[in-house]
Each structure stands twice: as C-alpha cells, then as structure tokens.
C-alpha positions in Angstrom: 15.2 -20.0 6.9 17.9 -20.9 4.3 15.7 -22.7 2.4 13.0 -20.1 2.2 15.4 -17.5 0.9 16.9 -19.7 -1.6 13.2 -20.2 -2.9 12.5 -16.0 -2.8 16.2 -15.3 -4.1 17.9 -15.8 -7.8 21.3 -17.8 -7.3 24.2 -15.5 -7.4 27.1 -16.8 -9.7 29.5 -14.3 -9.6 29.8 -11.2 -7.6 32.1 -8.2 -8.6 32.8 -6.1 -5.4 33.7 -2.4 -5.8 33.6 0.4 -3.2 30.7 1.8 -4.0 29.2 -0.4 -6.3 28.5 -4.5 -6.9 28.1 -6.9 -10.1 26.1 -9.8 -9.7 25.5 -12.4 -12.4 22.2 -14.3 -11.2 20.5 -17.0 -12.1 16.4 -16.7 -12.1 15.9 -20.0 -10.7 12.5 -21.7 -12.7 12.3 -23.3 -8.8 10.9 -19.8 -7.5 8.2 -18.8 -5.1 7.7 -15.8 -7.5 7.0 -17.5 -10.3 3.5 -20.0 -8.8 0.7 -18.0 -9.7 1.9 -15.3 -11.9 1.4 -16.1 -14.6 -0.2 -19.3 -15.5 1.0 -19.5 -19.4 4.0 -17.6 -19.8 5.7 -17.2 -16.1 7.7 -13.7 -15.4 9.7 -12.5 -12.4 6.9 -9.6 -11.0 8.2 -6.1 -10.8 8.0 -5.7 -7.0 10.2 -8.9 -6.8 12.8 -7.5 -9.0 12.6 -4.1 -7.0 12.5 -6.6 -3.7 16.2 -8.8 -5.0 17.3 -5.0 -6.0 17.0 -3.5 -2.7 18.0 -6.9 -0.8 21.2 -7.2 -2.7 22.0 -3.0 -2.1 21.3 -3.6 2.1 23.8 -7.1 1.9 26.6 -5.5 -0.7 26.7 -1.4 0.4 25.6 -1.4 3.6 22.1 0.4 2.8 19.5 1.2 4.9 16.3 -1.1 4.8 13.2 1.5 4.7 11.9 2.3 1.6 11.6 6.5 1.6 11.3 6.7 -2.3 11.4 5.1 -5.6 11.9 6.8 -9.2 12.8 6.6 -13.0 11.6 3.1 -12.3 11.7 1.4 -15.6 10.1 -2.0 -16.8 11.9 -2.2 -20.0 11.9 -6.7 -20.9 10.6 -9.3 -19.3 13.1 -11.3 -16.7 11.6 -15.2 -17.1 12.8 -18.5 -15.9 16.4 -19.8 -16.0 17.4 -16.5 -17.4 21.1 -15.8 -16.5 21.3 -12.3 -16.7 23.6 -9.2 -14.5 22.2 -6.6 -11.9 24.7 -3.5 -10.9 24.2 -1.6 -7.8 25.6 1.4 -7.4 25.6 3.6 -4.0 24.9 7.5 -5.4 25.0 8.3 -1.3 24.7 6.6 1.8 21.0 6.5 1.4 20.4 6.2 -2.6 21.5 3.5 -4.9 20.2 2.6 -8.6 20.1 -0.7 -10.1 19.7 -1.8 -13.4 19.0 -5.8 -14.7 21.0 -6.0 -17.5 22.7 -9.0 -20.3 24.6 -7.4 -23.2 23.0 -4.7 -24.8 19.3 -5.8 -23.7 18.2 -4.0 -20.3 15.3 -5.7 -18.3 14.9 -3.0 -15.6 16.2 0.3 -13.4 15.3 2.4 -11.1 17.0 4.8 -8.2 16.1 3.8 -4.9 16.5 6.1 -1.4 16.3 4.4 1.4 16.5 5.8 5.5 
C-alpha cells in the first residue's frame, strides 16, 4: 500500500502544524500516477487530484471528516506540473469545513472551501 500512495501522493517536505491550520511544502513528484495519460504533450496535476491531496491532507492534519457534502469558490487559477515545489495551507473554518489554497510566493495555483460530514 505504501508504495501506491507514494505514486498518488506529492512528497511532503516540510509541514508547519498549527491548531487549526497546516503548511505543507510538497513536491509534485514527475513519478506520478496522475500525470500518465493527462496530458500527452505538456503533463498537469488534474483538478480533482489537487482537490483529492487537498482533502487527504485536511482528514490526516485536522482531524476532518472523509465525505464530501460540498465544494465552493473552487478556483483553477495556474497550472501545478511536474517537479514543481510549491505550498498548500489548510485551514479548519469548523469541525466540518476547511479551505485550501496551492500557493509559491505571490503565484496561486488553486482554492477552494470544502465541507465535509
């Protein structure tokens, strides 16, 4: 199983462990399951994977709640690619809602709030 998750999950560098909030600096792995297939010429983490690490990371790091009940502001804002090294806050809003946002200095890749029950 380790090895399947290290070929679905970014490497974690760093993590930055608040009460109700975490820091990770990842690693987006070229190695990735994500990346065969999508897309041939210029390869990009999909938007349901980066929602997928998002809500992964929020159940390991708060404590969350695994369901899905609702997604907004979701944003799409730069494409994460290969080898990237970039940062991804999670921050509990309640014991069922967190938001996320990819981020590396000023350029942000993606956000969104997330409930989950």
């Amino acid at each position: 199983m380790k090895n399947n998750a290290q070929k679905l999950l970014p490497t974690i560098n760093s993590v930055e462990q608040q009460p109700d909030s975490v820091l990770l600096t990842i690693t987006i792995d070229a190695e990735l399951r994500c990346f065969q297939g999508h897309f041939d010429d210029v390869a990009v983490v999909p938007g349901v994977v980066q929602l997928d690490w998002a809500i992964t990371f929020a159940c390991e790091y708060l404590a969350m709640p695994g369901d899905v009940l609702d997604i907004s502001v979701l944003k799409f804002q730069k494409l994460l690619l290969p080898d990237m090294k970039v940062q991804l806050v999670l921050e509990k809003k309640s014991p069922e809602k967190f938001s996320f946002c990819y981020f590396k200095d000023d350029d942000k890749f993606a956000s969104a709030r997330v409930v989950l029950g």
